[in-house]
C-alpha positions as CSV (number, residue, x, y, z in Angstrom):
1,X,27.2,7.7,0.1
2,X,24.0,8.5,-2.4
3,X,21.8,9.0,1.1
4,X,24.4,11.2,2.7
5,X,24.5,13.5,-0.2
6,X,20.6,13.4,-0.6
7,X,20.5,13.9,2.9
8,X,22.6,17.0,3.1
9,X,21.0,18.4,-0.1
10,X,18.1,18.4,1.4
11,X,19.5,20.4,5.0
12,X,21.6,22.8,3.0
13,X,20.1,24.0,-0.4
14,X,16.5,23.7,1.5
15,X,17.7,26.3,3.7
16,X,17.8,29.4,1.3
17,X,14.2,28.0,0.3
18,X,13.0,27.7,4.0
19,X,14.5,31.6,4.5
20,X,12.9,32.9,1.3
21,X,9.7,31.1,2.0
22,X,9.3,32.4,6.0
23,X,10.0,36.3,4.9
24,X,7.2,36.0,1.9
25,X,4.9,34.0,4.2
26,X,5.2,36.2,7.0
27,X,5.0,39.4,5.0
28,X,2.0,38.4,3.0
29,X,0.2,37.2,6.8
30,X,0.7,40.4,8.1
31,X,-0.3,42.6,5.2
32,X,-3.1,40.3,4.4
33,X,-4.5,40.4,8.4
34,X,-3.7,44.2,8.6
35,X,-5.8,45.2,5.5
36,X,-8.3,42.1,5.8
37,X,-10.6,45.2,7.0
38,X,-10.6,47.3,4.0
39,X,-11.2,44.1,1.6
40,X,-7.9,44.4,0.3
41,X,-6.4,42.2,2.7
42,X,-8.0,38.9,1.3
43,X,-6.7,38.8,-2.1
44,X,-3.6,39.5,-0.1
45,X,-3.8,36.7,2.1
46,X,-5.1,34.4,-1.1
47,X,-2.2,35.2,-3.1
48,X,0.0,34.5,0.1
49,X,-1.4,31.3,0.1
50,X,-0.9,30.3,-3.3
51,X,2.5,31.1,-3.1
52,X,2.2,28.9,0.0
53,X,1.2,26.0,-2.1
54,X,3.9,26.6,-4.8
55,X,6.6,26.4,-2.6
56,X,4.5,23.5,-0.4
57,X,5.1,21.5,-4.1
58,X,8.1,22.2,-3.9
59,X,9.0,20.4,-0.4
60,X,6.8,17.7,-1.0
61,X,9.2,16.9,-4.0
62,X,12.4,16.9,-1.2
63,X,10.5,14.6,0.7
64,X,9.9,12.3,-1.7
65,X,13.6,11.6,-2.1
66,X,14.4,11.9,1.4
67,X,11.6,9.5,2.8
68,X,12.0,7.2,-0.3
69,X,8.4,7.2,-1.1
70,X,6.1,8.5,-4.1
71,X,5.2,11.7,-3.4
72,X,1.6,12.1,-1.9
73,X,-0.3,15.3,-2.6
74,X,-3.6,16.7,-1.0
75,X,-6.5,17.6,-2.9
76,X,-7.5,21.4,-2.8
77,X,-11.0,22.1,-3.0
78,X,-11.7,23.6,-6.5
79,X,-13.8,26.6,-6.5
80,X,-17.7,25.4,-7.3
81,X,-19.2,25.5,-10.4
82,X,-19.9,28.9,-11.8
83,X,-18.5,30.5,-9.0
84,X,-18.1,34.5,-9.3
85,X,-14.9,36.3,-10.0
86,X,-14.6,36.9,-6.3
87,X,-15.8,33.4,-4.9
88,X,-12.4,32.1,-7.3
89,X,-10.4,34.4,-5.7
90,X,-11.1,34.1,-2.2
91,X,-11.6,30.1,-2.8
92,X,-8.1,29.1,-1.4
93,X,-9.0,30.6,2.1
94,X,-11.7,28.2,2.5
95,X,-9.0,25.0,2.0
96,X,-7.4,23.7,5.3
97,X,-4.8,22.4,3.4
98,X,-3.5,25.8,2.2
99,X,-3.5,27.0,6.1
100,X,-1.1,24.4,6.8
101,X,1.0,24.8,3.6
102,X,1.2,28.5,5.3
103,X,1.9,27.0,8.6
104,X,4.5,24.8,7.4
105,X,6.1,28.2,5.1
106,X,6.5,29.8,8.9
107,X,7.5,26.8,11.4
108,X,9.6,25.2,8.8
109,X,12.5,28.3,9.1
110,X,13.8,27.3,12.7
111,X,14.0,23.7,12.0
112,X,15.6,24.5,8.9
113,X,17.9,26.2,10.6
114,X,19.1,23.3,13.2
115,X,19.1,21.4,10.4
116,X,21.9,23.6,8.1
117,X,23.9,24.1,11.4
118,X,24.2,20.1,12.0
119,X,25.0,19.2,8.6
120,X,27.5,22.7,8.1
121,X,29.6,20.9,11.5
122,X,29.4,17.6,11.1
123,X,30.7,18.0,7.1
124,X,33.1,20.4,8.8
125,X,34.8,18.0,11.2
126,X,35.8,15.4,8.7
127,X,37.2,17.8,5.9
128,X,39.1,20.1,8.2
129,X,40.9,17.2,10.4
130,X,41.6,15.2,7.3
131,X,43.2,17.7,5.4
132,X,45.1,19.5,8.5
133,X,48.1,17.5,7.7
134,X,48.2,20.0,4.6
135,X,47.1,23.1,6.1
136,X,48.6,22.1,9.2
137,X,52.3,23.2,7.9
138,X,51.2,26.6,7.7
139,X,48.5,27.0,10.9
140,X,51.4,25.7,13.1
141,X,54.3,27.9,12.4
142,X,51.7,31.3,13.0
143,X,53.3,32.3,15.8
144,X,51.5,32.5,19.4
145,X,48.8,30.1,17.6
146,X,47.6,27.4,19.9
147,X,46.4,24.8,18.7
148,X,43.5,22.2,20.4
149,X,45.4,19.4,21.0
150,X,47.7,21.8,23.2
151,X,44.9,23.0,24.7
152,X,43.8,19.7,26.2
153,X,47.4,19.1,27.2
154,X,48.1,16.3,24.5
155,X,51.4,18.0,23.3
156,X,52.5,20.3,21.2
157,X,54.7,18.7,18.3
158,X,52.8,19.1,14.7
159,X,52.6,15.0,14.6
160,X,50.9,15.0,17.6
161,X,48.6,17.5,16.2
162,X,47.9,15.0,13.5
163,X,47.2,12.2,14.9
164,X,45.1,14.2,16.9
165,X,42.9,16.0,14.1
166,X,42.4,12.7,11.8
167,X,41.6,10.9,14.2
168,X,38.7,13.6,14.6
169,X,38.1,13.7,11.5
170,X,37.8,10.0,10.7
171,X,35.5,9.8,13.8
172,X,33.2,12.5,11.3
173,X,33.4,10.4,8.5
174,X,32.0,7.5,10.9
175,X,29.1,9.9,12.2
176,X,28.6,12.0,9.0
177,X,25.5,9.1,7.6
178,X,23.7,9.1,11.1
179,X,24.4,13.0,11.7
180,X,22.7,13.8,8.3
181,X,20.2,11.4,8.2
182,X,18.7,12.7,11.4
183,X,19.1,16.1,10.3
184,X,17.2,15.4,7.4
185,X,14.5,13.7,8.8
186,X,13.9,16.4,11.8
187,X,13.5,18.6,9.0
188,X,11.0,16.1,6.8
189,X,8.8,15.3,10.0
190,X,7.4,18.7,10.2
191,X,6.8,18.6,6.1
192,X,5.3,15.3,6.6
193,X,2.8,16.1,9.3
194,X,1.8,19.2,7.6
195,X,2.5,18.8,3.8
196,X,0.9,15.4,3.3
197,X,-0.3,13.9,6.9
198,X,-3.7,15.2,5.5
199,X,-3.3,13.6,2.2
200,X,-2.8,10.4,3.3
201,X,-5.5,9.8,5.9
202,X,-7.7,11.1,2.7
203,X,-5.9,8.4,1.2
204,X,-6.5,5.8,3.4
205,X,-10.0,6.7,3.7
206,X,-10.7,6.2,0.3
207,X,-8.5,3.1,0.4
208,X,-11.3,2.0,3.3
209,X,-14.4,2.6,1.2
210,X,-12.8,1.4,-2.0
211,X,-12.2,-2.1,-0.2
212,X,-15.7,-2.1,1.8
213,X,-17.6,-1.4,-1.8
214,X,-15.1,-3.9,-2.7
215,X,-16.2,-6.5,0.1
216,X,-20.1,-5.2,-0.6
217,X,-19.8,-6.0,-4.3
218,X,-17.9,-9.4,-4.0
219,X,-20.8,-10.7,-1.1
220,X,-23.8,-9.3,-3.5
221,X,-21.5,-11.4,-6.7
222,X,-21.6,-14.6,-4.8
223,X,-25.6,-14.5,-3.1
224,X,-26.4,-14.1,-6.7
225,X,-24.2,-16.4,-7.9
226,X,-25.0,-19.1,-5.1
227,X,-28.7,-18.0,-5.7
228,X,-28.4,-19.1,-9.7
229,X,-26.7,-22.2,-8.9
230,X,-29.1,-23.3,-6.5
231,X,-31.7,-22.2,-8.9
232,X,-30.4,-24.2,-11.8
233,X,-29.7,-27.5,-9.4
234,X,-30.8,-28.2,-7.0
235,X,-33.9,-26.6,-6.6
236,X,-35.0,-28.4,-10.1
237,X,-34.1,-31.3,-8.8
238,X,-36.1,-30.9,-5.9
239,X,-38.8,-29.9,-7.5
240,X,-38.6,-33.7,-9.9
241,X,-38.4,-35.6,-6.9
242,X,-41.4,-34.0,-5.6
243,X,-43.1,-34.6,-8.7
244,X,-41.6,-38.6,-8.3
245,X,-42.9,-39.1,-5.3
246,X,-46.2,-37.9,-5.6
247,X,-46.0,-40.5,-8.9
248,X,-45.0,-42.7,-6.8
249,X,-47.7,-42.6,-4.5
250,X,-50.2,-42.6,-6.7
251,X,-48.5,-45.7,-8.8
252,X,-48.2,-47.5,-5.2
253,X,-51.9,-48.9,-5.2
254,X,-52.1,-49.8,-8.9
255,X,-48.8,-50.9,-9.5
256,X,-46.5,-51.6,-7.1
257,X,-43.1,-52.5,-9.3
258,X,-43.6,-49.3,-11.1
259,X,-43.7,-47.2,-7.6
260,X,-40.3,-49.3,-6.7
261,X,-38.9,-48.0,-9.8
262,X,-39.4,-44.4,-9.1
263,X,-38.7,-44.8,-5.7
264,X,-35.4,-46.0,-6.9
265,X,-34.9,-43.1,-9.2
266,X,-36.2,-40.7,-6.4
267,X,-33.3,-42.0,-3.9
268,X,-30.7,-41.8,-6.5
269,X,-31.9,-37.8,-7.5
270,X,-31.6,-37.3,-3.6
271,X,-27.7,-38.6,-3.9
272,X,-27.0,-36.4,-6.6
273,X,-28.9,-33.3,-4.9
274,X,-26.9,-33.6,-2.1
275,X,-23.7,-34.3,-3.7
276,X,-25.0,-30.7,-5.4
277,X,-25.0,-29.1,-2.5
278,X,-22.5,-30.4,-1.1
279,X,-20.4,-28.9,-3.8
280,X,-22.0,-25.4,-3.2
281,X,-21.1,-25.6,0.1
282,X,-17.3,-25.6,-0.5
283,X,-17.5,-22.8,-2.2
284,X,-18.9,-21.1,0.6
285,X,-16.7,-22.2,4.0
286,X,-16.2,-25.7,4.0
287,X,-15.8,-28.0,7.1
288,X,-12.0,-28.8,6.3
289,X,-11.2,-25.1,6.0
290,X,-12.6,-23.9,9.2
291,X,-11.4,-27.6,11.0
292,X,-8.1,-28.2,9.8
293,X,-7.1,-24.8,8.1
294,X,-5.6,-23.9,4.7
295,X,-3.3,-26.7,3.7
296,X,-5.8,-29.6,3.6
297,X,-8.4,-27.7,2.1
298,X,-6.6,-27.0,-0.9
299,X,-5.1,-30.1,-1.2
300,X,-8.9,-31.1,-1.5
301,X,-9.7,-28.4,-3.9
302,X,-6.7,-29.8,-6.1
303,X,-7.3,-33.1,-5.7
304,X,-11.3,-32.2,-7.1
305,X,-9.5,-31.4,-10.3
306,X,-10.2,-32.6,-13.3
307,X,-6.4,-30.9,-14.1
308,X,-3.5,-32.4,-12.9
309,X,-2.1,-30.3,-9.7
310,X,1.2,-30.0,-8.3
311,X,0.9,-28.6,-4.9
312,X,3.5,-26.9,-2.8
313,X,2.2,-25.6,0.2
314,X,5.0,-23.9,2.2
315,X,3.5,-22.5,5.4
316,X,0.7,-24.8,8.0
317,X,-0.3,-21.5,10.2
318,X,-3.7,-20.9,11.0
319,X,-5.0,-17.3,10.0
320,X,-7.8,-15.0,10.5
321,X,-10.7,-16.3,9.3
322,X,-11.3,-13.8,6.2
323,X,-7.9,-13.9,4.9
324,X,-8.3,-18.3,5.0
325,X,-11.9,-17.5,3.1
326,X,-10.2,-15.1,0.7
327,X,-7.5,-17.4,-0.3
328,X,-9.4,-20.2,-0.5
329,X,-12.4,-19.1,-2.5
330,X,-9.8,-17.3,-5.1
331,X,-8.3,-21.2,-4.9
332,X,-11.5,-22.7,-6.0
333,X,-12.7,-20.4,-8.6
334,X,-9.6,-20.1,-10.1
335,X,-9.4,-23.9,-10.7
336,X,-12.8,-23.5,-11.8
337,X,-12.0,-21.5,-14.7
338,X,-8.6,-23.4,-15.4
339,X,-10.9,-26.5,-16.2
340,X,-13.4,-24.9,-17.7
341,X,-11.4,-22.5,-19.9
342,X,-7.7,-23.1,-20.0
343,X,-7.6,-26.3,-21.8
344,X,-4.6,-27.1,-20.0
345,X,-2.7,-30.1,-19.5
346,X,-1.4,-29.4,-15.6
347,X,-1.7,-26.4,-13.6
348,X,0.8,-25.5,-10.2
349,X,-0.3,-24.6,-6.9
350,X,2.0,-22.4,-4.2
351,X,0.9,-21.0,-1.2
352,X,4.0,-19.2,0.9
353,X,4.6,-16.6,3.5
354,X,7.0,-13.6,2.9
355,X,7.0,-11.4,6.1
356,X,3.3,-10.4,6.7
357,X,2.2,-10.8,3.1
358,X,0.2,-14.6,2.6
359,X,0.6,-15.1,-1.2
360,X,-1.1,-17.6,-2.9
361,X,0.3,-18.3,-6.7
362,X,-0.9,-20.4,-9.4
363,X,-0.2,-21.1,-12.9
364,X,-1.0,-23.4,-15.5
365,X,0.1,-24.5,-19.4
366,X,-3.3,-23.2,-21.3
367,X,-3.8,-20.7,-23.7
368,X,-4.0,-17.6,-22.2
369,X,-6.2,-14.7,-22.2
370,X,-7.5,-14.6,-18.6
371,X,-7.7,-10.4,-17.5
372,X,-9.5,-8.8,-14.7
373,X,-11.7,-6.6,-16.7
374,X,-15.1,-5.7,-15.4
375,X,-17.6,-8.9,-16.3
376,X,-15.2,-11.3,-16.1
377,X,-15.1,-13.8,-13.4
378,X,-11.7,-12.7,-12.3
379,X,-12.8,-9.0,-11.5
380,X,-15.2,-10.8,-8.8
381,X,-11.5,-12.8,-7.1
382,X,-9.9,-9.1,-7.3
383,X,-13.0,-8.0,-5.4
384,X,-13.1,-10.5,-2.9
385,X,-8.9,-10.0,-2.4
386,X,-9.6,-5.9,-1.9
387,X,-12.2,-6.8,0.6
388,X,-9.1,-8.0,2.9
389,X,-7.1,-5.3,2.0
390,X,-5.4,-7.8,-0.4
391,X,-4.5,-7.7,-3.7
392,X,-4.5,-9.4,-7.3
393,X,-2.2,-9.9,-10.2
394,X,-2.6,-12.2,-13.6
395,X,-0.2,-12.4,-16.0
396,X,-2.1,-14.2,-18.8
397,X,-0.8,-13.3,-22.6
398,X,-2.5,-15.0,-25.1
399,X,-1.3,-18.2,-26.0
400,X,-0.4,-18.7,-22.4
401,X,0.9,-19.7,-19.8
402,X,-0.9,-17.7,-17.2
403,X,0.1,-17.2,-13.7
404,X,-2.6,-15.6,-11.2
405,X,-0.7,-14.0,-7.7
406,X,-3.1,-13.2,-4.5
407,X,-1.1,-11.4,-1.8
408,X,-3.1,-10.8,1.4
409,X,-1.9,-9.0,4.5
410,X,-1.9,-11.6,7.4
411,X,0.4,-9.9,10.1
């Protein structure tokens, strides 16, 4: 019942509006255009367009509650810096957006009108048959009245005429959501085209370069991070077993044991080198990942733990590529941090579907205090997440527990 009465709200005390607005708009166009020649015709048509924008406001408040979605307004382009008295006022005839809050001012009269008239009958209907058992007493003893149901030949007896006009009117009631609704939205397609369709392709634009500086600062984050860690170990390990095996060499004509000895030593720094990078290398895309998918690579992630893991993993598909990456590599680094920082004793694992949204949770018992604040490691997850249009959440008070959502779109 709330969206029938938004609904009709929106048809019939929008239509005074839509009147008001069309006369004003169309007056201030034609005065503005007619004197454009003679100068005075622009502050004419800039004030018209202001006005424009106020009432524009105005709608885009209606279709908030209509649609059932935050209201989304454009940005006008201010005037520029320093700008002369007459560069201010003439500045809203260089806006596009203010042409079509114009545009809107004039088409949106017609469809207004539909509109009133569908939502005027169809309330009609239901409130006149349902109460013609009242009124009816009166209507049917006017002499020479003639009444529908006699019309159509169903009889002429006032039960007849009852039956006849509540069952209209309870087939109104029926109708009245669906009547309304679409009256409604007729009306809020032209105000969303014109009011906000430009506002939210600006939207999504900036939604686009927000997730691609997103996915450039997340790949520069881990070269340099991959490039440190390599620095640190492997490469110095390298590096010593170069220097071992030139000692080697040098120790193999004057003393033989001694060059089996750092032979020896040489073979075990090549075990832990590679072990090294084989580590650095799951960080990256590791073989199970791209072979057998999502599920077994985080049960080996979890099972590489030095926290106890409980892991519940609720869906086996196969995804795109990036969103596998994405949820893995936030996997890994955040058990990274859990034993490096949390000083918990167990830590959970979830990874479920819901509709087209891959969500990935995971908590743990620590102490707390994890945030996604610029130079913490988490900012570089909620980086890598925006890259795939995904998205991060921690809920870490201090003290703990903390619980760290990833929701990425995988429809």
């Amino acid at each position: 019942m709330r969206r029938v009465l938004l609904d009709s709200r929106y048809t019939l005390v929008g239509f005074p509006t839509a009147a008001i607005t069309f006369v004003l708009m169309v007056a201030g166009l034609a005065a503005g255009v007619g004197t454009a020649v003679v100068w005075i015709g622009l502050p004419i048509l800039a004030g018209t367009l202001m006005l424009a924008r106020a009432f524009a406001e105005g709608e885009r408040g209606w279709l908030s509650d209509v649609l059932g979605r935050p209201p989304v307004r454009p940005r006008y382009k201010p005037a520029p810096p320093g700008a002369g008295r007459l560069r201010r006022l003439v500045n809203p005839l260089t806006t596009g957006q203010s042409w079509l809050d114009l545009l809107h001012g004039i088409l949106n009269f017609p469809v207004a009108i539909v509109s009133f008239v569908i939502t005027i009958v169809f309330w009609a209907i239901p409130i006149m048959g349902l109460t013609y058992p009242i009124y009816g007493i009166f209507t049917s003893r006017i002499p020479g009245n003639q009444e529908l149901p006699q019309l159509l030949g169903f009889g002429d007896g006032y039960g007849v005429n009852v039956v006849f006009h509540v069952g209209l009117g309870l087939i109104g009631v029926v109708l009245l959501p669906f009547v309304t609704r679409g009256a409604a939205l007729l009306r809020a397609a032209l105000g969303r085209v014109l009011l906000t369709g430009v506002a939210e392709l600006q939207e999504r634009i900036s939604d686009l370069s927000e997730s691609r500086s997103a996915a450039v600062s997340a790949e520069a984050n881990a070269l340099r991070k991959l490039e440190r860690d390599i620095h640190d170990g492997p490469q110095q390990r390298l590096v010593s077993l170069a220097m071992e095996l030139s000692r080697a060499q040098r120790q193999m004509q004057k003393d033989p044991e001694a060059a089996q000895v750092t032979i020896k030593e040489a073979i075990s720094a090549t075990r832990e080198t590679l072990d090294e990078l084989r580590a650095l290398s799951r960080g990256i895309a590791p073989p199970i990942l791209s072979d057998r998918g999502l599920a077994p690579a985080l049960a080996a992630l979890a099972g590489r733990c030095t926290v106890p893991v409980d892991l519940d993993v609720q869906t086996v598909e196969r995804y795109q590529a990036a969103v596998e990456n994405a949820i893995y590599f936030v996997c890994a680094e955040t058990l990274t941090n859990v034993a490096k920082h949390s000083r918990a004793q167990s830590c959970t694992i979830q990874l479920v579907k819901t509709g087209d949204t891959l969500m990935l949770i995971i908590g743990d018992d620590g102490v707390g205090g994890a945030h996604v604040a610029k130079g913490h490691g988490l900012a570089g997850l909620a980086d890598r997440l925006r890259a795939v249009d995904g998205e991060l959440t921690v809920r870490s008070p201090d003290g703990g527990p903390t619980l760290i959502v990833a929701e990425v779109p995988c429809g």
